[in-house]
N, C-alpha and C positions, 0 to 999 in steps of 0.2 A: 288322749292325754288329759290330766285330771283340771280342773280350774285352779288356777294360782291367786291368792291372795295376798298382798301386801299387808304386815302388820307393824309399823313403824309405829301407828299412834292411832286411838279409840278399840283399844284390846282390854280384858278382863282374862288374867290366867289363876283358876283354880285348881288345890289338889285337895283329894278326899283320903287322907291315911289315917284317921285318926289321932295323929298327932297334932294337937289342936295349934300351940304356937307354931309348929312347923310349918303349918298349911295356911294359917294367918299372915306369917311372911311370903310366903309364895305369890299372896292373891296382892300382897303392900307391893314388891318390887314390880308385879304385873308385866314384866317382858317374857318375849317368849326365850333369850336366850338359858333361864332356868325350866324350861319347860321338858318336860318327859312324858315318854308311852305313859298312857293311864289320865296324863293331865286335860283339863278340859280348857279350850281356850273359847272366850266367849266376844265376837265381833262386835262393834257398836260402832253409830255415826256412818260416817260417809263408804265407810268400808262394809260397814251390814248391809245401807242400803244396795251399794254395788253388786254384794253376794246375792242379795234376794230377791230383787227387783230389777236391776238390771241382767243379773246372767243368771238371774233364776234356780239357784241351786236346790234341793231337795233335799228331806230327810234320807240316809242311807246314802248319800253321791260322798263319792271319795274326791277329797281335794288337796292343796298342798297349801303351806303357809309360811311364808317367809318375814323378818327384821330386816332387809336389805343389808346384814353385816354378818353372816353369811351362818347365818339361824337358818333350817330346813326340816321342815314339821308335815308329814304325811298325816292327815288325818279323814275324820268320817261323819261329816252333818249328823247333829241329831238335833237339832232345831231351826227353821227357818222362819224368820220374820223380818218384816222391812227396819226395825230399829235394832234387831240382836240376833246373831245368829251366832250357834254354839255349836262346838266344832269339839268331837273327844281326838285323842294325839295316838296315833297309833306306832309313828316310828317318827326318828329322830335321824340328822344328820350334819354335822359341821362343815361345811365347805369353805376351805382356804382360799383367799386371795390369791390370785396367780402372778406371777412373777415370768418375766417382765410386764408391771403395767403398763396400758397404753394410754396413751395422754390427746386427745383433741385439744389444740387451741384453734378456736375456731375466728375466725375477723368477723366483726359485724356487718352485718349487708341491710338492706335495702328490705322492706317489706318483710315476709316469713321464710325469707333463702336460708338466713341463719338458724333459726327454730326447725326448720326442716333438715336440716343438717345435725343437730343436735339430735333429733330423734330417731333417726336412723343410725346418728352412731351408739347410741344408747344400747337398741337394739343389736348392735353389730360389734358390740364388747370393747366400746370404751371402759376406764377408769376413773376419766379424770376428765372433766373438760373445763375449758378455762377461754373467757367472751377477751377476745381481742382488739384494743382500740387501736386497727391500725390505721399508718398516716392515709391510704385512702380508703376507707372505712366511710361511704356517706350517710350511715346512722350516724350519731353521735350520742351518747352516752353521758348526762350530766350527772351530778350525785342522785337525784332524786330517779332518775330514768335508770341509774343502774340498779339501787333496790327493788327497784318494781321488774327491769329485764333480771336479773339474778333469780328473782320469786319468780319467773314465768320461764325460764328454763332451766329450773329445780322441778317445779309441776310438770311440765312435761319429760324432762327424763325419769321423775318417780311414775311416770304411767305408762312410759316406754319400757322400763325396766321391769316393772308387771308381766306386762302383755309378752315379753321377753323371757319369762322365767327366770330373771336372772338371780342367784342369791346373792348375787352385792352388786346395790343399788348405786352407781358413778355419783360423785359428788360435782358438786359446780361451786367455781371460786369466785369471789369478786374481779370485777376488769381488769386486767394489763396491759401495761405499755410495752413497746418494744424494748426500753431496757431492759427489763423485767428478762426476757426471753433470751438476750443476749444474756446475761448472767447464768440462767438455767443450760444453756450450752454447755458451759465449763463443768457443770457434774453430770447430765443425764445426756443420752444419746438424743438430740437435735433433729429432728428430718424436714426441711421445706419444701414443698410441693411447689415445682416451679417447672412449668412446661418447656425454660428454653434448657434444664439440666441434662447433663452426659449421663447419668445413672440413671437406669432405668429402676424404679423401686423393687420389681416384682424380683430383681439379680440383689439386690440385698443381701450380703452377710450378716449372720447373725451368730454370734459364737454362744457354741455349748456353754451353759452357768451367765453367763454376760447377765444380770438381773438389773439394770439399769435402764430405769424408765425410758420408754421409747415416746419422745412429745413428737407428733406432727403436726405441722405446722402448717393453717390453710386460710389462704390470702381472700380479698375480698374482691368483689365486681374490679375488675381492672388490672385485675394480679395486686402482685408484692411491689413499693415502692425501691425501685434499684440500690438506692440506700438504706434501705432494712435488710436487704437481701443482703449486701457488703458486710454491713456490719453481724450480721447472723453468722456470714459463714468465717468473719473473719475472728468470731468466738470459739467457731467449731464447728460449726451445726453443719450439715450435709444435703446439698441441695437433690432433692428427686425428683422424676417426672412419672407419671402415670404412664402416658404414653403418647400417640402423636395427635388424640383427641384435646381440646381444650375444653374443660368439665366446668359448669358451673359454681361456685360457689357452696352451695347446697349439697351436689351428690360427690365433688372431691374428695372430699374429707369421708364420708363412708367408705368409695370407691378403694381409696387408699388401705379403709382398717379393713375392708375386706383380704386384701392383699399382705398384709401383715398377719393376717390368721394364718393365713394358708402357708407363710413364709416359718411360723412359731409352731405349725404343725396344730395347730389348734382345730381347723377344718380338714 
């Protein structure tokens, strides 16, 4: 499989047709979504040095390149160096968002339980993840601690999502409260991971077209406080259980979107 490259930001996209203002605009918008066979795309910054220095790519190595919005760019090294490496586009591809998204909200834990969890759902085709301040949640989350948590599981889902191949890169939202969650019940399909639930996740219904966000929802060290749970399901939301293990924090929440591939036929 070829090296995947993330090109969200430090790109340079060139075309060479002789059409002088045409190609002037091409190199001004610089995204790879206008990009085509023939165009040359030229890496710079932390993304060149990645290509060249860390995975060592070569003149002539076929590689792929993606915008994380769901730009897919086959191309073929023809320059490698640690500040720019230049990539000519041999084929093109659009990839659609899939329907139904899947939504991680994940609760805040303790140490890297939560970070570790975001990255393996990343990998494992979230859409959406969204840092949960729940009532027992023993991280806490002040203003200043959630811009800097928000920026450090963005960074890591944009390098999970890499290493992932994916062509669209999960977004990450600012914290939620448990309102927040009990209102989303009412329009998108709900699912709380809750090991004393009669549903088993993996028996899930899921109806043909149903396009309605699928949010699951994963508690923190100690579980869901019995009063979020009431109030979650008494919006809608649908309690599940994985099964008769009790999974930590960290690997539920993937455990789950594993199970929800396989239930959407995706695996």
């Amino acid at each position: 499989m070829a090296l995947h490259f993330l090109v969200d930001e430090g790109a340079e996209l060139s075309r060479a047709t002789g059409d002088l203002a045409a190609d002037a605009e091409v190199a001004r918008r610089g995204t790879l979504a206008g990009a085509e066979p023939g165009d040359t795309v030229t890496l710079t910054g932390a993304e060149a040095h990645h290509a060249a220095v860390v995975r060592r790519v070569r003149v002539g190595e076929a590689v792929t390149l993606g915008d994380g919005a769901g730009t897919w760019l086959e191309g073929e090294v023809r320059d490698a160096a640690p500040k720019r490496v230049v990539v000519r586009v041999t084929a093109r591809a659009d990839i659609a968002a899939v329907r139904p998204r899947l939504m991680l909200v994940q609760a805040l834990a303790k140490g890297d339980r939560d970070e570790l969890a975001v990255q393996a759902a990343t990998e494992l085709g979230a859409d959406e993840i969204v840092p949960w301040q729940a009532s027992r949640s023993v991280s806490r989350w002040d203003a200043a601690k959630a811009v800097k948590g928000v920026a450090r599981w963005q960074s890591i889902v944009r390098e999970a999502a890499k290493q992932a191949h994916r062509a669209w890169v999960p977004t990450v939202t600012s914290p939620v409260a448990t309102p927040v969650l009990v209102a989303r019940a009412g329009t998108d399909r709900v699912l709380v991971l809750d090991p004393t639930a009669s549903t088993p996740l993996a028996q899930l219904e899921i109806a043909p077209g149903d396009e309605r966000d699928l949010v699951l929802v994963v508690g923190p060290e100690g579980g869901i406080d019995p009063s979020e749970l009431d109030a979650l399901s008494a919006a809608g939301a649908e309690l599940v259980r994985l099964g008769d293990a009790v999974l930590r924090t960290s690997t539920a929440g993937p455990a789950a979107l594993a199970v929800l591939n396989a239930r959407l036929g995706r695996w």
